[in-house]
C-alpha positions as CSV (number, residue, x, y, z in Angstrom):
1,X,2.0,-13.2,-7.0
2,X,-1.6,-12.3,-6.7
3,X,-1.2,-8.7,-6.7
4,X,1.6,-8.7,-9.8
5,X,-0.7,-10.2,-11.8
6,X,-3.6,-9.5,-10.7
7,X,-3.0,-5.6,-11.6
8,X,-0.9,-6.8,-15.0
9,X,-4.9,-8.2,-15.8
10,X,-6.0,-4.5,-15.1
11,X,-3.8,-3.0,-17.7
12,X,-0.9,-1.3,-15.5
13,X,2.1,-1.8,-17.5
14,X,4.7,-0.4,-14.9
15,X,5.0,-2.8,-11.3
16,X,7.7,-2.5,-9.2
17,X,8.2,-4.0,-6.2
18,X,10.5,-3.4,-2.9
19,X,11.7,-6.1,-0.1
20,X,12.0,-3.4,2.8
21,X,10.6,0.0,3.6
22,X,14.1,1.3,2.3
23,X,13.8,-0.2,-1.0
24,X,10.1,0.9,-1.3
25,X,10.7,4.5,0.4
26,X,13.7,5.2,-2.7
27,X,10.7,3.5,-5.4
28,X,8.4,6.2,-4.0
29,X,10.9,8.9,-4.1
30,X,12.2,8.2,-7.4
31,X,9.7,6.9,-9.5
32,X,6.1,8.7,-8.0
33,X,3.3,5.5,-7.6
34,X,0.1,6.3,-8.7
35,X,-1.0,3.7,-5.9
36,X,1.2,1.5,-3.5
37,X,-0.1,-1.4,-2.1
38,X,1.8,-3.0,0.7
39,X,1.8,-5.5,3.9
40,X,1.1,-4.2,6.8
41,X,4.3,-6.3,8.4
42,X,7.2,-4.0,6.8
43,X,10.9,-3.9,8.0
44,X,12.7,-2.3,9.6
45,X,9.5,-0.2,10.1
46,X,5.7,-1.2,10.0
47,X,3.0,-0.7,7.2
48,X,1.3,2.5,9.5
49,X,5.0,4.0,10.0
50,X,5.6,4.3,6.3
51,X,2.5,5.3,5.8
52,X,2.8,8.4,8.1
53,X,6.5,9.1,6.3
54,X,4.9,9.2,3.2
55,X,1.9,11.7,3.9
56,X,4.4,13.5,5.9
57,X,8.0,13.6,5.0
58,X,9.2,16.8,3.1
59,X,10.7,14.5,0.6
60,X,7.3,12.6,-0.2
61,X,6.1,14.0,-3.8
62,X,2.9,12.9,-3.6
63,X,1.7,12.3,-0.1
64,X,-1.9,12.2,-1.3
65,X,-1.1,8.3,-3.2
66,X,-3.5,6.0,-2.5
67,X,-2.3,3.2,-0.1
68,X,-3.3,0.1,0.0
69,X,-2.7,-2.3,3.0
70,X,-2.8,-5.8,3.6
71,X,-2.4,-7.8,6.7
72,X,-3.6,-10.8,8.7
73,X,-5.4,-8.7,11.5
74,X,-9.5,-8.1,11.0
75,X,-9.8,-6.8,14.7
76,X,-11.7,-3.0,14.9
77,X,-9.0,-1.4,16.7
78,X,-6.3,-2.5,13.8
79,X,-9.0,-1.1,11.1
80,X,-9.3,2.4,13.6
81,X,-5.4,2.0,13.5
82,X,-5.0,2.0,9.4
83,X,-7.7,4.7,9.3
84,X,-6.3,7.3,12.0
85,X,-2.9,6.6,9.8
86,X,-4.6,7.6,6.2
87,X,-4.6,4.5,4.8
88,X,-6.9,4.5,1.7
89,X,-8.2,0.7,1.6
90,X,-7.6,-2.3,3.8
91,X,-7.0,-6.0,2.7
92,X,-7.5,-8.8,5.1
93,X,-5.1,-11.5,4.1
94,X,-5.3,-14.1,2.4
95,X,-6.7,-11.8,-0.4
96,X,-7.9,-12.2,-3.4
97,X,-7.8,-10.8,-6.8
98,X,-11.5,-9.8,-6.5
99,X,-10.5,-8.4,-3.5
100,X,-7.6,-6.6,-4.4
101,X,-9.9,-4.9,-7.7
102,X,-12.5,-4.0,-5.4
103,X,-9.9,-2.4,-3.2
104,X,-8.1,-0.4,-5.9
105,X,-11.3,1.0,-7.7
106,X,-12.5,2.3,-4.6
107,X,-9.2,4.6,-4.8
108,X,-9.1,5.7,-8.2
């Protein structure tokens, strides 16, 4: 709820959302994010796996989009982790909207 309307407050007038990896891989495929922003804690796969298919995978449009991910874990090796996978920006739960703003200027 924070993050819809959070970035409906910054003026972006298309949002779509995903329940799975599945659902968000076909959003990414189809439609072309500007920016995703996403938990860390995916199904069936993990935030860092669908990171990697996205940079990587021959279908990925745009495997430069900035990616935004959030999770519970503020330990070094986790933040070395989201790094080493090209993760733009990192969010340590329980965010906030200033949080999230900071977060999304640094990658636009």
């Amino acid at each position: 709820m924070v993050i819809r309307q959070t970035l409906k407050e910054m003026g972006c007038l298309r949002i779509k959302e995903a329940l799975n990896v599945n659902e968000t891989w076909a959003g990414v495929v189809i439609s072309q994010p500007d920016i995703i922003i996403g938990d860390w804690e995916m199904q069936p796969s993990n935030g860092l796996e669908f990171t990697r298919k996205i940079r990587r995978h021959p279908k990925s449009l745009n495997p430069i989009v900035p990616i935004i991910r959030m999770t519970g874990h503020s330990k070094l090796d986790r933040v070395i982790e989201a790094k080493d996978s090209r993760i733009n920006e990192y969010v340590i739960k329980p965010l906030s909207a200033k949080s999230l703003i900071v977060r999304i200027q640094s990658v636009i």
